[in-house]
Predicted model as a PDB file, atoms N, CA, C, CB and O in Angstrom, pLDDT in the B-factor column:
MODEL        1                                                                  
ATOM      1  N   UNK A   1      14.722 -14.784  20.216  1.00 47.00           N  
ATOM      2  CA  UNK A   1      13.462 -14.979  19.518  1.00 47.00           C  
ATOM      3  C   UNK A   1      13.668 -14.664  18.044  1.00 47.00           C  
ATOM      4  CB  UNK A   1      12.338 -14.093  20.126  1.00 47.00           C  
ATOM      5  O   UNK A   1      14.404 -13.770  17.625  1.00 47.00           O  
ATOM      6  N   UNK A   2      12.845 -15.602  17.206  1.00 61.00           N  
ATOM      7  CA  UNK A   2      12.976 -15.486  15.899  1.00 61.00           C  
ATOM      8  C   UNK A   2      12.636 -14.262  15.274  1.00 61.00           C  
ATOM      9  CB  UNK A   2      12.344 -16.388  15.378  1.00 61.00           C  
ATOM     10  O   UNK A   2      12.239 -13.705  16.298  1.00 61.00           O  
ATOM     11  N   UNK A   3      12.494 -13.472  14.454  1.00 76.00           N  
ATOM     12  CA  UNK A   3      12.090 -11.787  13.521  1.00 76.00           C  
ATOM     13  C   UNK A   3      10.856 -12.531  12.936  1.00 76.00           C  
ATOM     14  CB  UNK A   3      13.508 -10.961  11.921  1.00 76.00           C  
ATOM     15  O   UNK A   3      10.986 -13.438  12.113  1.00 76.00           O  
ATOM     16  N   UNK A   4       9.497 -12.048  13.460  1.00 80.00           N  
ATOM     17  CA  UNK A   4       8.286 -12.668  12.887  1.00 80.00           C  
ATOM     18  C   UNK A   4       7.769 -11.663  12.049  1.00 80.00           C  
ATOM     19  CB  UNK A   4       7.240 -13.147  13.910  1.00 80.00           C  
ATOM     20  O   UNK A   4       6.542 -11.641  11.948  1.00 80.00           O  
ATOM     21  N   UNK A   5       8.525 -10.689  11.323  1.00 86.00           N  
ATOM     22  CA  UNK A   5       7.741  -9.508  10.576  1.00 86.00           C  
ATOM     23  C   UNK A   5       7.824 -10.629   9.445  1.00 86.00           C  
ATOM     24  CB  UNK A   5       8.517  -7.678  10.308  1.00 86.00           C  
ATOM     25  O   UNK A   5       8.593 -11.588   9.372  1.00 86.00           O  
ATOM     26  N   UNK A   6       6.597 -10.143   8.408  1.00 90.00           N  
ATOM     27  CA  UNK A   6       5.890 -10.888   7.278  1.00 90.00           C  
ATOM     28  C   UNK A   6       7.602 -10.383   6.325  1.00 90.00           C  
ATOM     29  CB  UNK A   6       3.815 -10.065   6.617  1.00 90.00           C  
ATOM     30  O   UNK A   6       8.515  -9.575   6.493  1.00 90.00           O  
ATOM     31  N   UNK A   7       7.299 -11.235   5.536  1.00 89.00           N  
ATOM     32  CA  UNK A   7       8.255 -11.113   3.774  1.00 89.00           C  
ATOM     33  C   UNK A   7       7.799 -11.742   2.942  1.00 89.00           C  
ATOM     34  CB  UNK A   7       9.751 -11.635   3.541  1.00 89.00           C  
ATOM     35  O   UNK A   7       7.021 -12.676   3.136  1.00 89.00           O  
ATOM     36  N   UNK A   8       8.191 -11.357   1.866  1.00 87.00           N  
ATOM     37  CA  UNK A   8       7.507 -12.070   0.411  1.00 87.00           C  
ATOM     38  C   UNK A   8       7.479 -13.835   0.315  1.00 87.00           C  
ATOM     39  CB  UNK A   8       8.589 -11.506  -1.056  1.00 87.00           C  
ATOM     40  O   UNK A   8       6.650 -14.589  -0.193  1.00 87.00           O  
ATOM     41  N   UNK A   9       8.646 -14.078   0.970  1.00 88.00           N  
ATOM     42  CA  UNK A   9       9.277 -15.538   1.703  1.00 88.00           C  
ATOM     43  C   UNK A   9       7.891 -16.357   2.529  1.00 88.00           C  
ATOM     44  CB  UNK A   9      10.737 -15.028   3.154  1.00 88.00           C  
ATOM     45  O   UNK A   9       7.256 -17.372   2.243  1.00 88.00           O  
ATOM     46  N   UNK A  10       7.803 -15.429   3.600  1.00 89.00           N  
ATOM     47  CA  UNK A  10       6.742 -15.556   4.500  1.00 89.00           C  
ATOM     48  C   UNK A  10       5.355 -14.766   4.573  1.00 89.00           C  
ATOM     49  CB  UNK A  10       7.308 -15.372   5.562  1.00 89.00           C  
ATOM     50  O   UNK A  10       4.928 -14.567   5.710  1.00 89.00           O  
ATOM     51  N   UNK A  11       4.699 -14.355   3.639  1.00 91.00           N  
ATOM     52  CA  UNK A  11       3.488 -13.594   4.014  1.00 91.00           C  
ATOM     53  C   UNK A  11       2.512 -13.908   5.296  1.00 91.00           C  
ATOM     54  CB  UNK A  11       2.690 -13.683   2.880  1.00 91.00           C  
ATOM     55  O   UNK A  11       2.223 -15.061   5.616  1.00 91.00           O  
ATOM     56  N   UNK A  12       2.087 -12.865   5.922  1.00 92.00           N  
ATOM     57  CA  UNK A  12       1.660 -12.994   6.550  1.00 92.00           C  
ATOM     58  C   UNK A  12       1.522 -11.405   7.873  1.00 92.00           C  
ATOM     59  CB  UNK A  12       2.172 -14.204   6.598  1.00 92.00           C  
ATOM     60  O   UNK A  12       2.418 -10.567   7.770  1.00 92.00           O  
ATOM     61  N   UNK A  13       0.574 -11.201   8.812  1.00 94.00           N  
ATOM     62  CA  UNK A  13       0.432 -10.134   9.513  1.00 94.00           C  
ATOM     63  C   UNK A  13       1.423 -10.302  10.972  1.00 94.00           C  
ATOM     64  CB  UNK A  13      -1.159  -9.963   9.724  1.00 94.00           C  
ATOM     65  O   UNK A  13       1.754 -11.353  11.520  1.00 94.00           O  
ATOM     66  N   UNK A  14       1.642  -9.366  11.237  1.00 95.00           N  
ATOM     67  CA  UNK A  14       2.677  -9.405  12.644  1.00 95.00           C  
ATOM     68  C   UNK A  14       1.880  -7.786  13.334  1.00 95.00           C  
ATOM     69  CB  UNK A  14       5.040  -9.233  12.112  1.00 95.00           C  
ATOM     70  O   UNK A  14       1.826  -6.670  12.819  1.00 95.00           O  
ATOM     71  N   UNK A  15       1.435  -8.209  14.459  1.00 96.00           N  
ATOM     72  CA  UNK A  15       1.541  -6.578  15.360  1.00 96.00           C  
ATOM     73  C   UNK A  15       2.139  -6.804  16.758  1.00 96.00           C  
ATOM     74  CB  UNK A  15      -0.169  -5.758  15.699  1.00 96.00           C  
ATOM     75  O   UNK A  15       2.051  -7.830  17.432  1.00 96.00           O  
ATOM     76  N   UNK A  16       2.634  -5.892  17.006  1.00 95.00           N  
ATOM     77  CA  UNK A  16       3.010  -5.505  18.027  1.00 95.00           C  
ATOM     78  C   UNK A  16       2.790  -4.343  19.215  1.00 95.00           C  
ATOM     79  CB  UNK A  16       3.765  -5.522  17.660  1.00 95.00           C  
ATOM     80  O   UNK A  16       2.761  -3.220  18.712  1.00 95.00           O  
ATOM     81  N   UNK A  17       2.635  -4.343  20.601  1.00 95.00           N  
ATOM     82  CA  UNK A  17       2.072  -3.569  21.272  1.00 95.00           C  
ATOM     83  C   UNK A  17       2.989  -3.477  22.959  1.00 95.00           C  
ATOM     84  CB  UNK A  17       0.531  -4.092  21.185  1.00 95.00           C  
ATOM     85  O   UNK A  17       2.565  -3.595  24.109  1.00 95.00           O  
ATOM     86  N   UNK A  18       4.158  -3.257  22.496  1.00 93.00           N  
ATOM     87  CA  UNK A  18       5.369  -3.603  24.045  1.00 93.00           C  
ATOM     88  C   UNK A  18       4.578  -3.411  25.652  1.00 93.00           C  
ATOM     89  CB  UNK A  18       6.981  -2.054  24.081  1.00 93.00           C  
ATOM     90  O   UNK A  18       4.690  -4.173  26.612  1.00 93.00           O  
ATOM     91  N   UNK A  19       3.847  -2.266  25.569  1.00 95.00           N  
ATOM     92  CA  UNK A  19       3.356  -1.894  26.575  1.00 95.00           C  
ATOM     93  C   UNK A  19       1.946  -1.293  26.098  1.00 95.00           C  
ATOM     94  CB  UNK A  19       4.294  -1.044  27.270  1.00 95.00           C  
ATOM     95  O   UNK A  19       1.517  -1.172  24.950  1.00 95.00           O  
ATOM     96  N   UNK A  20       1.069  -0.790  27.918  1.00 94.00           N  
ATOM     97  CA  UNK A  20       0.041  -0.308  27.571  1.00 94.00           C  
ATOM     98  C   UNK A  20       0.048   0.852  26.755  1.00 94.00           C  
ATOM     99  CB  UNK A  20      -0.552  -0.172  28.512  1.00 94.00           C  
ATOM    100  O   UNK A  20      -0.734   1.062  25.828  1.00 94.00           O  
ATOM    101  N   UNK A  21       1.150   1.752  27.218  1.00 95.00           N  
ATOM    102  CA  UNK A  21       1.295   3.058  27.148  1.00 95.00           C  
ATOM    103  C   UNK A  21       2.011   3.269  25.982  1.00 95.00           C  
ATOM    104  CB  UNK A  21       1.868   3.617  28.266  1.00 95.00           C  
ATOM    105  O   UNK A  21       2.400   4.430  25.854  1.00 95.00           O  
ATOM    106  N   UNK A  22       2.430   2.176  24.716  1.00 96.00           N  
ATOM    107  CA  UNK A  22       3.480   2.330  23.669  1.00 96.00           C  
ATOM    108  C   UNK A  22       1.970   2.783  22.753  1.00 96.00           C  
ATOM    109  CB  UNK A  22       4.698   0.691  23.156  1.00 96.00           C  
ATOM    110  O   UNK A  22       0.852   3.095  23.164  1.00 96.00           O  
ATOM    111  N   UNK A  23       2.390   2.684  21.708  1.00 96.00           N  
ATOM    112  CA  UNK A  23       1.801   2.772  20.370  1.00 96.00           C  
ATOM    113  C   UNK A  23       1.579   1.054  19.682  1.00 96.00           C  
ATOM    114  CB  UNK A  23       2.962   3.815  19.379  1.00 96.00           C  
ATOM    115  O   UNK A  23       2.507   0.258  19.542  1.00 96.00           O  
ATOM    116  N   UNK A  24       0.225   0.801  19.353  1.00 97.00           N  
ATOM    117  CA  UNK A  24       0.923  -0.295  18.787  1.00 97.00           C  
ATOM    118  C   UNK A  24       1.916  -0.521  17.083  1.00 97.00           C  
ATOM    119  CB  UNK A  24      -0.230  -1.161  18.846  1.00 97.00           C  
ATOM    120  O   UNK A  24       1.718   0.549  16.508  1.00 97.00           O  
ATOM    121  N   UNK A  25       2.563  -1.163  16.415  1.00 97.00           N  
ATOM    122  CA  UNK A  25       2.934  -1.209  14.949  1.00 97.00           C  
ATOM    123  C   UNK A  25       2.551  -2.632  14.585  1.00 97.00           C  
ATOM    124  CB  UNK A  25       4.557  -0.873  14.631  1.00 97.00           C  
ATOM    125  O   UNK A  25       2.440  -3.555  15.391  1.00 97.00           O  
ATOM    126  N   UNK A  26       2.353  -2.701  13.214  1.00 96.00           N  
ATOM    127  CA  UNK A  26       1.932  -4.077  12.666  1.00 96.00           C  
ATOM    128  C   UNK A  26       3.055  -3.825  11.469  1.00 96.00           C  
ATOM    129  CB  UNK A  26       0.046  -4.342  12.164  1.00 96.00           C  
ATOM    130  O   UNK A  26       4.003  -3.044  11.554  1.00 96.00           O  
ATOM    131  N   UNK A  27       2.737  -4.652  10.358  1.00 96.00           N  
ATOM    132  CA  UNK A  27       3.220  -4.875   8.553  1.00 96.00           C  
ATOM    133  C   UNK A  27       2.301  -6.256   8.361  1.00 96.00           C  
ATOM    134  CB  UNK A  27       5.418  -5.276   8.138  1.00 96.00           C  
ATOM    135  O   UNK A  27       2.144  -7.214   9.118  1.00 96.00           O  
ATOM    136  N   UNK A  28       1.909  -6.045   7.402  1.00 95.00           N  
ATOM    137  CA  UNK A  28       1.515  -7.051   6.684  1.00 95.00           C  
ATOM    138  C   UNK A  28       1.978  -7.079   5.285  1.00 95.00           C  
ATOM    139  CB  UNK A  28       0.233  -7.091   6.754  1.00 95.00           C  
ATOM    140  O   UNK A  28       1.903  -6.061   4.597  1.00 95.00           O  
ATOM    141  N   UNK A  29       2.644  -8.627   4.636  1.00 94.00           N  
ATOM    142  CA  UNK A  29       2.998  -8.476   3.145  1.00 94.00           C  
ATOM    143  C   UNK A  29       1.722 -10.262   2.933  1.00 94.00           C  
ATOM    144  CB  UNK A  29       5.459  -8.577   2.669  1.00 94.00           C  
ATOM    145  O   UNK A  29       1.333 -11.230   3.586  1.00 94.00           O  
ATOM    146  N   UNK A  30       1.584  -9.554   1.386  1.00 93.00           N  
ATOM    147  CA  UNK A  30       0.307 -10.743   1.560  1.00 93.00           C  
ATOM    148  C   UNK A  30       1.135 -11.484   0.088  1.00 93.00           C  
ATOM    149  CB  UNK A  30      -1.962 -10.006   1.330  1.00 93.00           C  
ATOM    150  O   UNK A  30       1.996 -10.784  -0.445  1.00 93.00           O  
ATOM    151  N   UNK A  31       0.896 -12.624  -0.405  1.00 89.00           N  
ATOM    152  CA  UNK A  31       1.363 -13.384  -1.094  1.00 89.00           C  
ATOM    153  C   UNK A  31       1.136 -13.344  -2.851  1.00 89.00           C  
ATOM    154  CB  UNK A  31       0.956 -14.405  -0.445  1.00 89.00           C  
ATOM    155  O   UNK A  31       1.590 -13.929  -3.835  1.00 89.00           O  
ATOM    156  N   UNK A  32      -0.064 -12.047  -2.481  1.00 91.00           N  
ATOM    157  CA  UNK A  32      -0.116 -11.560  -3.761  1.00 91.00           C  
ATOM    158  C   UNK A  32       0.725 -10.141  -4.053  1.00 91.00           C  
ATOM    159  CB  UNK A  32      -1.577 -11.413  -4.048  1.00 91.00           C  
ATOM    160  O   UNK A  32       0.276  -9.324  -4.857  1.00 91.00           O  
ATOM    161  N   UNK A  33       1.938  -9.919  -3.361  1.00 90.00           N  
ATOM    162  CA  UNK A  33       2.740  -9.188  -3.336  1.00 90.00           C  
ATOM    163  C   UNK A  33       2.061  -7.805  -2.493  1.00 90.00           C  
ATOM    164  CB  UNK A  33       3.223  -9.115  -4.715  1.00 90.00           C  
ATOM    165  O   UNK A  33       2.860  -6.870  -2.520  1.00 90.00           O  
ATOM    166  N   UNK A  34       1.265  -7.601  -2.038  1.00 93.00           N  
ATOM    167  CA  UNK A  34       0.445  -6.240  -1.225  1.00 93.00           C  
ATOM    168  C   UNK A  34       1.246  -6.331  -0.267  1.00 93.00           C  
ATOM    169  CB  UNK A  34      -1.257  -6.254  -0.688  1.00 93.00           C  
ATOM    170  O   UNK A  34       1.334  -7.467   0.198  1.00 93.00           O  
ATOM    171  N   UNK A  35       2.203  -5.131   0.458  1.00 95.00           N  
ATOM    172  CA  UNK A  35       2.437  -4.581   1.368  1.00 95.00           C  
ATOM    173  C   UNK A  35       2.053  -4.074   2.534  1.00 95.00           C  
ATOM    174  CB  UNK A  35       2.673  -4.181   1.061  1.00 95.00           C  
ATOM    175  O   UNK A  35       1.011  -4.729   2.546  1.00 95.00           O  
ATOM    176  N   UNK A  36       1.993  -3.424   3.601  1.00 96.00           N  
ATOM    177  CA  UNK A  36       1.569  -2.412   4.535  1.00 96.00           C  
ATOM    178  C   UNK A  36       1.890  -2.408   5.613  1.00 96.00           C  
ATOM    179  CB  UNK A  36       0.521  -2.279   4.672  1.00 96.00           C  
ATOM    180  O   UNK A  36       2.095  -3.544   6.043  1.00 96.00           O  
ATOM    181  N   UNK A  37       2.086  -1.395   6.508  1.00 97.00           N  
ATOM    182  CA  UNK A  37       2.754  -1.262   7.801  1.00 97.00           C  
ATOM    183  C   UNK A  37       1.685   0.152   8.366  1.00 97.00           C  
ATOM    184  CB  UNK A  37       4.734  -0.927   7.596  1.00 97.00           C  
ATOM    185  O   UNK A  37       1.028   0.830   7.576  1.00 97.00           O  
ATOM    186  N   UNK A  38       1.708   0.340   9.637  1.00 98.00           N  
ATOM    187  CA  UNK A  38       0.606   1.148  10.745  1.00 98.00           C  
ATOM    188  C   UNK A  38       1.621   1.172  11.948  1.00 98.00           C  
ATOM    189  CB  UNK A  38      -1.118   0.166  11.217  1.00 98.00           C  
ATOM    190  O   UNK A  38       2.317   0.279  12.430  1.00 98.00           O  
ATOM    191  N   UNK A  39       1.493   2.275  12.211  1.00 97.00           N  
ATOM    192  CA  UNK A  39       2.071   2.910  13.255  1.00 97.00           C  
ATOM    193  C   UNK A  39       0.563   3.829  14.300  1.00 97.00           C  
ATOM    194  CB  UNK A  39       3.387   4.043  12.416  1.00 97.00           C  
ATOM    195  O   UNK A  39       0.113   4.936  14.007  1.00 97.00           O  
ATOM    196  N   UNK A  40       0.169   3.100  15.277  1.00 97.00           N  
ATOM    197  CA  UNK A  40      -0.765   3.429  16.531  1.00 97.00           C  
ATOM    198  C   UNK A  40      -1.782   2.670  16.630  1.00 97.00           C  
ATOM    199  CB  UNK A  40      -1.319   4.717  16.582  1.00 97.00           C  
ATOM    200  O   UNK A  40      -2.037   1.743  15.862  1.00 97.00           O  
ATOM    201  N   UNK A  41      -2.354   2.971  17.468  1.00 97.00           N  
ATOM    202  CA  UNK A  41      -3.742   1.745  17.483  1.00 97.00           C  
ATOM    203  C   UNK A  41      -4.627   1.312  16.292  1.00 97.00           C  
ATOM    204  CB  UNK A  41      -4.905   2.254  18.417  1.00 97.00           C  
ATOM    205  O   UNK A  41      -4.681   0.311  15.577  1.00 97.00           O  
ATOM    206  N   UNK A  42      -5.350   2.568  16.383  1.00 97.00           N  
ATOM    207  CA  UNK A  42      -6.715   3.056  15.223  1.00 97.00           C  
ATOM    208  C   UNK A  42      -5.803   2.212  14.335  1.00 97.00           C  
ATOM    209  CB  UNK A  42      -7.162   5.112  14.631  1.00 97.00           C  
ATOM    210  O   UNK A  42      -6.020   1.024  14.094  1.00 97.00           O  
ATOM    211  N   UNK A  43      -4.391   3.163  13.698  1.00 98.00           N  
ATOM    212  CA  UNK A  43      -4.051   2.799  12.278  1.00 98.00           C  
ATOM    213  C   UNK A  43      -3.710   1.083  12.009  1.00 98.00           C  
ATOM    214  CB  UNK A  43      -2.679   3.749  11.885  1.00 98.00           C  
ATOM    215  O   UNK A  43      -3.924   0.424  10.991  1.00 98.00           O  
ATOM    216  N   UNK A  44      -3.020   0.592  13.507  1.00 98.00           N  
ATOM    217  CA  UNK A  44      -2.907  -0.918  13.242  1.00 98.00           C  
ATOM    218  C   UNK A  44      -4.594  -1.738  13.042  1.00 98.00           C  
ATOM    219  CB  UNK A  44      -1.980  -1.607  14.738  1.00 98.00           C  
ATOM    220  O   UNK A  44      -4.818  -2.563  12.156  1.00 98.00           O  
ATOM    221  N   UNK A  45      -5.466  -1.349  13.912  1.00 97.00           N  
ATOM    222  CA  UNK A  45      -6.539  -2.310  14.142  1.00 97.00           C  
ATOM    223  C   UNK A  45      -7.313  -2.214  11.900  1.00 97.00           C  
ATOM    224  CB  UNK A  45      -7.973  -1.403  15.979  1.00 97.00           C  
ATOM    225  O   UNK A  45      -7.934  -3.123  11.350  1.00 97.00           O  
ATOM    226  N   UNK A  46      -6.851  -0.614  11.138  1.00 98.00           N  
ATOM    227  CA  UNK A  46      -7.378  -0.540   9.906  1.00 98.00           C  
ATOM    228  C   UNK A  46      -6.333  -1.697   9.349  1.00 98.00           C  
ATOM    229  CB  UNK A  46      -7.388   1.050   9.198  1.00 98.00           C  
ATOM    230  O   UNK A  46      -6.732  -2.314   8.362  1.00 98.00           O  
ATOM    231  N   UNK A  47      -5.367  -1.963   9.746  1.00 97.00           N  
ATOM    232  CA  UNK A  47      -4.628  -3.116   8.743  1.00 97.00           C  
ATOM    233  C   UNK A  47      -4.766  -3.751   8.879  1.00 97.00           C  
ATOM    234  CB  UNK A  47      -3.671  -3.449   8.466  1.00 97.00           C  
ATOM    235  O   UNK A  47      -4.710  -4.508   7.909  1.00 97.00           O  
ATOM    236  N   UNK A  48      -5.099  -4.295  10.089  1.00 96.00           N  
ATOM    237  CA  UNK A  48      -5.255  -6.181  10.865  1.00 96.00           C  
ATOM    238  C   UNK A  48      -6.588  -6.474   9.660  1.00 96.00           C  
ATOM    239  CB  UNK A  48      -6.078  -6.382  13.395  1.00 96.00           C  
ATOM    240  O   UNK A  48      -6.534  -7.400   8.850  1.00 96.00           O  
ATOM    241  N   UNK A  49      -7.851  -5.402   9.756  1.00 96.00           N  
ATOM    242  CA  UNK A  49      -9.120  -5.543   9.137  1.00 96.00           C  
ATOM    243  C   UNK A  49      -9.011  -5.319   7.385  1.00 96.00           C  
ATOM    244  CB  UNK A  49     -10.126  -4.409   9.889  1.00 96.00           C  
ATOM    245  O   UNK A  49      -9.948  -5.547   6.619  1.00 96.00           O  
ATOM    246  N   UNK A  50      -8.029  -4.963   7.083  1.00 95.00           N  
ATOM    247  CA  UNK A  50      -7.926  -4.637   5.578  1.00 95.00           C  
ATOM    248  C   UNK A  50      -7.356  -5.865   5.463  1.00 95.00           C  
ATOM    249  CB  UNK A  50      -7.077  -3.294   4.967  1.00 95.00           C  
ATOM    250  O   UNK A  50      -8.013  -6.840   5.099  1.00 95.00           O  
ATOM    251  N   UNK A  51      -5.756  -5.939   5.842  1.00 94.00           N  
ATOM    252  CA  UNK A  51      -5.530  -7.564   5.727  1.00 94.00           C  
ATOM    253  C   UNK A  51      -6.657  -8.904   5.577  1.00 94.00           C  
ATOM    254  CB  UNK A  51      -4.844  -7.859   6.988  1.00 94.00           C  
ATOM    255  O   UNK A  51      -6.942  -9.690   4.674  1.00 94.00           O  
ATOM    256  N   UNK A  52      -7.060  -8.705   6.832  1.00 92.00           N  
ATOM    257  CA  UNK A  52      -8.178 -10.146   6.860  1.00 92.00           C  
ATOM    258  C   UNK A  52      -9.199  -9.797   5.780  1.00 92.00           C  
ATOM    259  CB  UNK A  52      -9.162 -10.432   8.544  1.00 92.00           C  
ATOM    260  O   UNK A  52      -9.584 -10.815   5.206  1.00 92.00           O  
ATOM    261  N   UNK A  53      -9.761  -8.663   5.322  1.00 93.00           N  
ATOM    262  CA  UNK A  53     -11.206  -8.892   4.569  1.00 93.00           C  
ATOM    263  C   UNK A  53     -10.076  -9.420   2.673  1.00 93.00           C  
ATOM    264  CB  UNK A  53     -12.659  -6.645   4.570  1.00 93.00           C  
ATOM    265  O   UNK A  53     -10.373 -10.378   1.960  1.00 93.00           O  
ATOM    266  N   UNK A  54      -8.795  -8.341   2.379  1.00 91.00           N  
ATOM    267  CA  UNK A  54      -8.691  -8.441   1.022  1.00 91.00           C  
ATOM    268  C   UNK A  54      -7.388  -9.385   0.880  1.00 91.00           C  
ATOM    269  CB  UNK A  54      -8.598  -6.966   0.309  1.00 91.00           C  
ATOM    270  O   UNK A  54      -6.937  -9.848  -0.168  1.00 91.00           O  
ATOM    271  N   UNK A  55      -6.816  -9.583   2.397  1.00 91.00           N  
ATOM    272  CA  UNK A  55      -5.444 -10.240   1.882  1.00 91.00           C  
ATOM    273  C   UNK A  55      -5.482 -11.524   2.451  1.00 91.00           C  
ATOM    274  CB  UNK A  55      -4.041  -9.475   2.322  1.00 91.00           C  
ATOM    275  O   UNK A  55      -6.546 -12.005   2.843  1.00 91.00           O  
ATOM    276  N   UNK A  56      -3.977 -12.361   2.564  1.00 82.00           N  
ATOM    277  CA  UNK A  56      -3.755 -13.684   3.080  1.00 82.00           C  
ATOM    278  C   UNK A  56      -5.301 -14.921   2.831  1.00 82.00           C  
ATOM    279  CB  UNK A  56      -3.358 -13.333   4.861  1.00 82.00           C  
ATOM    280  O   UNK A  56      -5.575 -15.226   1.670  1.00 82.00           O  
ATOM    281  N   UNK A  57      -6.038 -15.426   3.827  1.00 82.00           N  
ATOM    282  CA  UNK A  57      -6.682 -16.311   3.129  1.00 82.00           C  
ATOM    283  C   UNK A  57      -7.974 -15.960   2.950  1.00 82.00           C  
ATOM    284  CB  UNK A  57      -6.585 -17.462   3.628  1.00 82.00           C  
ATOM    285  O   UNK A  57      -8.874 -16.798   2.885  1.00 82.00           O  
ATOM    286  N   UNK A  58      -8.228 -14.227   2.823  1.00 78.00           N  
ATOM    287  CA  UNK A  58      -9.457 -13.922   1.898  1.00 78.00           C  
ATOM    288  C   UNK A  58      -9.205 -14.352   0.098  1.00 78.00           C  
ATOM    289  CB  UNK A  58      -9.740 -12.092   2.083  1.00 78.00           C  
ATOM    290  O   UNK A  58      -9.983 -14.599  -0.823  1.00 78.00           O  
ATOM    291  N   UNK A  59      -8.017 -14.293   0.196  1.00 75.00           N  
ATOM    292  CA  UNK A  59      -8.097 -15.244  -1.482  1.00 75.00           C  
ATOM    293  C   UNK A  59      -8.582 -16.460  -1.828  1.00 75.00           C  
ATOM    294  CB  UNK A  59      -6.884 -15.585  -2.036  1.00 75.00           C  
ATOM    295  O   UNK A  59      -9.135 -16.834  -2.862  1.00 75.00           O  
ATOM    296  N   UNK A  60      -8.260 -17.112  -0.676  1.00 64.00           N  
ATOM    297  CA  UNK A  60      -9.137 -18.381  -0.973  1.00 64.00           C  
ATOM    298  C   UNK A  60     -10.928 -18.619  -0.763  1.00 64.00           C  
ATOM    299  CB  UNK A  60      -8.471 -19.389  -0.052  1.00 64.00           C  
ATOM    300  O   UNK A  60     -11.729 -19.553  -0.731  1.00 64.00           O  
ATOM    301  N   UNK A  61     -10.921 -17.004  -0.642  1.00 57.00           N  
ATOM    302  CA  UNK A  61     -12.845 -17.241  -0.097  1.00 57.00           C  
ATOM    303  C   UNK A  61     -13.582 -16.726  -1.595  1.00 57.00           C  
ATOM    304  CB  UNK A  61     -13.583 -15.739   1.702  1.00 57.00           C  
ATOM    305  O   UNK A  61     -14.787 -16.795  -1.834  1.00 57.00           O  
ATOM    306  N   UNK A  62     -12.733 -16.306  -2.331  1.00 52.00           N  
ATOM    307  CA  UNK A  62     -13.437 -15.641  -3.512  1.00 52.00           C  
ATOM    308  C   UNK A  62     -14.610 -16.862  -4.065  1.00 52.00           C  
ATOM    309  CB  UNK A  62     -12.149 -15.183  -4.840  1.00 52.00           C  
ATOM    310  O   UNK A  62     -14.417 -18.078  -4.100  1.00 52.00           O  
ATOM    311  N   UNK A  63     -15.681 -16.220  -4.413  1.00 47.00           N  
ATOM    312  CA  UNK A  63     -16.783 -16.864  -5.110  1.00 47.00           C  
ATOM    313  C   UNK A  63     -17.304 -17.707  -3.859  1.00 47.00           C  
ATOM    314  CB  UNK A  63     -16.315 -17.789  -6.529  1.00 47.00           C  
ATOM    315  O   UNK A  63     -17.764 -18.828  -4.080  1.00 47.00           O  
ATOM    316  N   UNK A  64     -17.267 -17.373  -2.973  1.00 44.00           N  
ATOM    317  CA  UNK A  64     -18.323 -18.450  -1.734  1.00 44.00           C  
ATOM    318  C   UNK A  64     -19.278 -17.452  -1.663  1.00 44.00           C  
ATOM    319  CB  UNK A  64     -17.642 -18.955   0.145  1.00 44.00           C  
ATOM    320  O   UNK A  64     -20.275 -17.601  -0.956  1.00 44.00           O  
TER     321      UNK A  64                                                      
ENDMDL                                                                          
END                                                                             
């Protein structure tokens, strides 16, 4: 399987969750160079939601 973690190359969010009982981890790199990575649930589900409201294609929603 291909390495789907985000890069400056590829922006974009990746999480991961192996099992019930793991932790989940994400990274997100967004195309306006913003970074971030979460290690456990709570902390992944704050990046998935920070991502989507300020990064990737909330840029294209500005001024609607």
């Amino acid at each position: 399987m291909a390495d789907l973690s985000p890069t400056a190359d590829r922006p974009g969010l990746h999480v991961s969750k192996p099992s019930p009982n793991a932790p989940a981890t994400g990274s997100a790199v967004c195309h306006c160079g913003a970074k971030a990575t979460a290690t456990g649930d709570s902390q992944v589900k704050a990046l998935v939601d920070g991502y989507t409201a300020n990064h990737g294609s909330a840029h294209g929603r500005a001024g609607r």
